[in-house]
C-alpha positions as CSV (number, residue, x, y, z in Angstrom):
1,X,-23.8,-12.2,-1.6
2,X,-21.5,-12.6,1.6
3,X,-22.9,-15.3,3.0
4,X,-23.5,-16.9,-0.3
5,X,-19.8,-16.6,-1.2
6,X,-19.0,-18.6,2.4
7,X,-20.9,-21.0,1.4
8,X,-19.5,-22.0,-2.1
9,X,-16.0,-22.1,0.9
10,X,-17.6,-24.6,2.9
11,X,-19.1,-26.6,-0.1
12,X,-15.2,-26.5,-1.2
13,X,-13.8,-27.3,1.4
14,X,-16.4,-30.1,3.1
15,X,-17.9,-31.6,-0.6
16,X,-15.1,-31.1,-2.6
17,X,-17.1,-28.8,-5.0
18,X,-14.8,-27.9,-7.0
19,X,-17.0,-24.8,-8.2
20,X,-16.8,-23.2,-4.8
21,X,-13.4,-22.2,-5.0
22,X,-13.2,-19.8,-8.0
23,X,-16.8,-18.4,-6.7
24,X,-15.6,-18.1,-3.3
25,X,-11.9,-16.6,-4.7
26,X,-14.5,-14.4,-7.2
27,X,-17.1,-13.4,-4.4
28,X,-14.1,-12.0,-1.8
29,X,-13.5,-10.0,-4.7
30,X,-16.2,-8.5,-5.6
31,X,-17.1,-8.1,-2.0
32,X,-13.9,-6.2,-1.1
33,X,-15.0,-3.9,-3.9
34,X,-17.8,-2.7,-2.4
35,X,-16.3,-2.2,1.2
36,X,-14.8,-3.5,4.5
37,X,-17.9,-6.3,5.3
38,X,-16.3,-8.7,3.2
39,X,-13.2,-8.5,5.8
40,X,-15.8,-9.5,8.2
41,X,-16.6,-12.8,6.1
42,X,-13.1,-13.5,6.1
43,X,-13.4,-13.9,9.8
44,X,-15.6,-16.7,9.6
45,X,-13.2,-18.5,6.9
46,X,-10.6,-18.0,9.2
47,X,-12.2,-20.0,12.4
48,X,-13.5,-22.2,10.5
49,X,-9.4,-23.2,9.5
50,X,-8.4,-23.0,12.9
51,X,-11.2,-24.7,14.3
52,X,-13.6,-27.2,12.4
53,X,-11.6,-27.7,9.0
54,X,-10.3,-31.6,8.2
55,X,-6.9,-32.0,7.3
56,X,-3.3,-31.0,8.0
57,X,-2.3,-27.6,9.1
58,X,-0.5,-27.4,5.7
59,X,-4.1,-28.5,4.1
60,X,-5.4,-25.9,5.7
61,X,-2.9,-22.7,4.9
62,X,-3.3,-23.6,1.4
63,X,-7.1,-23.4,2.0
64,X,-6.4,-19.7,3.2
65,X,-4.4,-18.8,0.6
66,X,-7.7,-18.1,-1.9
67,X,-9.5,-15.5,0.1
68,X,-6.3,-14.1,1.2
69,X,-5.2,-13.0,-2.4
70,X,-7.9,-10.5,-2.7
71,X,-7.6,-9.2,1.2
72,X,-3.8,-8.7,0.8
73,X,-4.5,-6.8,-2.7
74,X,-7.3,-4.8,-1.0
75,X,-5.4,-4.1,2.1
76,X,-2.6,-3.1,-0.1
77,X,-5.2,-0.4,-2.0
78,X,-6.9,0.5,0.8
79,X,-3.3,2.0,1.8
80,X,-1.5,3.3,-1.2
81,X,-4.8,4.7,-2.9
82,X,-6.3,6.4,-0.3
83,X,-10.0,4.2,0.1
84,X,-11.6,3.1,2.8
85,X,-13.0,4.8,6.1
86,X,-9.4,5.8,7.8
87,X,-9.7,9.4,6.5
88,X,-12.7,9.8,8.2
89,X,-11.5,10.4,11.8
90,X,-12.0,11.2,14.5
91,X,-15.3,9.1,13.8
92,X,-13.3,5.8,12.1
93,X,-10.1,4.8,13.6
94,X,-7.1,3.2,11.3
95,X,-5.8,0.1,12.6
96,X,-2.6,0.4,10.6
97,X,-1.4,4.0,11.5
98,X,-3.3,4.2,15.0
99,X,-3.1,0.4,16.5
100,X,-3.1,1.9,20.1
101,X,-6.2,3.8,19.3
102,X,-7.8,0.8,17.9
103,X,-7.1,-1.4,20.6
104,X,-9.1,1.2,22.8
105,X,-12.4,0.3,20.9
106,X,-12.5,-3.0,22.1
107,X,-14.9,-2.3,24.1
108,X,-17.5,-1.4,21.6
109,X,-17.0,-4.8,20.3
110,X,-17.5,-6.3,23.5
111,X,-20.6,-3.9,23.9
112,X,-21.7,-5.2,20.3
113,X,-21.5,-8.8,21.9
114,X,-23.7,-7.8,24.3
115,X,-26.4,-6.6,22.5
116,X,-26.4,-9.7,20.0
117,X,-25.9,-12.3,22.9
118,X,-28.7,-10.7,25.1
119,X,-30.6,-9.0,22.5
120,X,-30.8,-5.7,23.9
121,X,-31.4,-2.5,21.2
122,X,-29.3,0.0,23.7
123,X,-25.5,-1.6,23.9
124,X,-25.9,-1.5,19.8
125,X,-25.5,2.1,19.4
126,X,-24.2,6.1,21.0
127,X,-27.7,6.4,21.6
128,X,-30.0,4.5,23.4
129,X,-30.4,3.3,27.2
130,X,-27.0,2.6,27.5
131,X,-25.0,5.9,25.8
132,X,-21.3,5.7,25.9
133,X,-19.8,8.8,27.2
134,X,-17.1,9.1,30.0
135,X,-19.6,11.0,32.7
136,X,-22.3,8.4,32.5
137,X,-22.5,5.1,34.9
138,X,-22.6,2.8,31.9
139,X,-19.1,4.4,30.6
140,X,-17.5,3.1,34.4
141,X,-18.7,-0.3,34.0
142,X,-17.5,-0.7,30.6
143,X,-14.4,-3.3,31.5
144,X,-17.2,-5.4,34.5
145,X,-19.4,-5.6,31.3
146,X,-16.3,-7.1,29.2
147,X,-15.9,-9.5,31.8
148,X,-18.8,-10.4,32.1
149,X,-19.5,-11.0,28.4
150,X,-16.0,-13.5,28.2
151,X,-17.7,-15.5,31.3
152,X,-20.5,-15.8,29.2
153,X,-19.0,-17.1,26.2
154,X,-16.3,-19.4,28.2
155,X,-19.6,-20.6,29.7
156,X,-20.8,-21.4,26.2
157,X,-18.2,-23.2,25.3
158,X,-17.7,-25.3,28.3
159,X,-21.4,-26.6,27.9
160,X,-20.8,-27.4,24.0
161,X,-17.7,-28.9,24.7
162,X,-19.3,-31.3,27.9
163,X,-22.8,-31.5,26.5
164,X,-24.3,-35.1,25.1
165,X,-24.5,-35.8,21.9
166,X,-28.7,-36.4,22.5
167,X,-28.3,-32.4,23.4
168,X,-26.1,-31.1,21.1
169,X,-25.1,-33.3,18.2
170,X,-21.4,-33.1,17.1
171,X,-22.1,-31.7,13.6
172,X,-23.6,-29.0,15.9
173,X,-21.1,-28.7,18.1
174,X,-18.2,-29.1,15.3
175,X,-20.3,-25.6,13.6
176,X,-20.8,-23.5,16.6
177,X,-17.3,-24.0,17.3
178,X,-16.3,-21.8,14.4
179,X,-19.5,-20.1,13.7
180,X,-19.2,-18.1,17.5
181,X,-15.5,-17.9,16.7
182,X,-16.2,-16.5,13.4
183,X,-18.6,-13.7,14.5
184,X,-16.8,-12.6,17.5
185,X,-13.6,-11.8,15.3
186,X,-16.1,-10.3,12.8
187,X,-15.9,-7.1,14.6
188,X,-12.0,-7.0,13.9
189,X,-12.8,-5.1,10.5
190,X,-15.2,-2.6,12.3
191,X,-13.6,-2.5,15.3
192,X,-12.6,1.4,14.6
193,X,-16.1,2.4,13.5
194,X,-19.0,4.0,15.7
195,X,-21.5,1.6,17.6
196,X,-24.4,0.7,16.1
197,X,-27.1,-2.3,14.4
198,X,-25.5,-2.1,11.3
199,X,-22.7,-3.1,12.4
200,X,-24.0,-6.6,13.8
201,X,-25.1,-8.4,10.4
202,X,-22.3,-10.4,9.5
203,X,-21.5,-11.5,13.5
204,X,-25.2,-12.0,13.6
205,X,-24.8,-15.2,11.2
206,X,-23.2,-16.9,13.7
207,X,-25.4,-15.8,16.8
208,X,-28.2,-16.9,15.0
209,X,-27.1,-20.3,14.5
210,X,-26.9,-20.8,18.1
211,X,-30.3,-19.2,18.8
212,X,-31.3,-22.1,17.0
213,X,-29.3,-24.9,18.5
């Protein structure tokens, strides 16, 4: 369903389908019902605005503004009513009334990088070969790991960016562009949650379309 909804986006916004906008504006809805995910989804509408859509910057807020409508009225519910997973601390963290806290998980979504770039089960989860508690070795690498993930990606990037076209065609490299984008700002939305696979389904979409390029 969330991956079907940013499709009936890009068919909007790339074929002029007209359809795709009251599905995609109908979809967010429904999928902020159900739970945070869809604030993952939104991720990937927002890169591909900043970073693959035609037209003018005006062309593009105005894009924005339909999936926005349902975030800012889930956001605002999320808040005033009570929902969501903020309650649940100290296991979830609130980016709204603990932003210092949340900035501290960062590293669990550079850890989730990890284990989709590289495909290893252990950085997914608390458990695993690589547990995430302050007396093991892992834990006082953290930050060497982070930096070695952004050489990684900066690496990616430069080689889409310099590659030939008979490599990389520029349809692909126009997609991966907001695709990686998109699934690395994915984990904004679960940023505050505990490690783990589950977690790595919506930034996989993007992942997996590099895998195959």
């Amino acid at each position: 369903h969330l991956q079907g909804l940013f499709l009936a986006y890009l068919r909007y916004r790339e074929e002029g389908y007209r359809p795709g906008l009251p599905l995609a504006f109908l979809g967010f809805a429904v999928g902020l019902a159900g739970g945070e995910e869809a604030l993952q989804v939104l991720a990937y509408v927002l890169a591909y605005e900043l970073c693959a859509a035609k037209g003018t910057w005006m062309d593009r807020a105005r894009a924005l503004l339909v999936p926005s409508v349902p975030a800012a009225l889930y956001l605002l519910c999320y808040k005033l009513l009570g929902y969501g997973t903020f309650r649940m601390a100290p296991n979830y963290t609130d980016p709204f009334s603990e932003p210092l806290q949340w900035l501290k998980h960062g590293f669990s979504a550079a850890r989730l990088s990890l284990a989709l770039l590289f495909g290893v089960e252990g950085f997914a989860g608390e458990s695993g070969s690589f547990k995430l508690t302050p007396d093991t070795r892992f834990y006082n690498l953290r930050w060497l790991l982070v930096a070695l993930l952004a050489a990684v990606l900066l690496g990616l990037f430069a080689f889409l960016a310099r590659a030939s076209d008979r490599l990389v065609s520029r349809a692909e490299r126009r997609a991966l562009r907001f695709l990686l984008v998109g699934a690395l700002l994915s984990f904004a939305p679960v940023i505050g949650a505990v490690p783990g696979p589950r977690l790595l389904v919506i930034p996989g979409v993007g992942v997996a379309a590099l895998v195959a390029v």
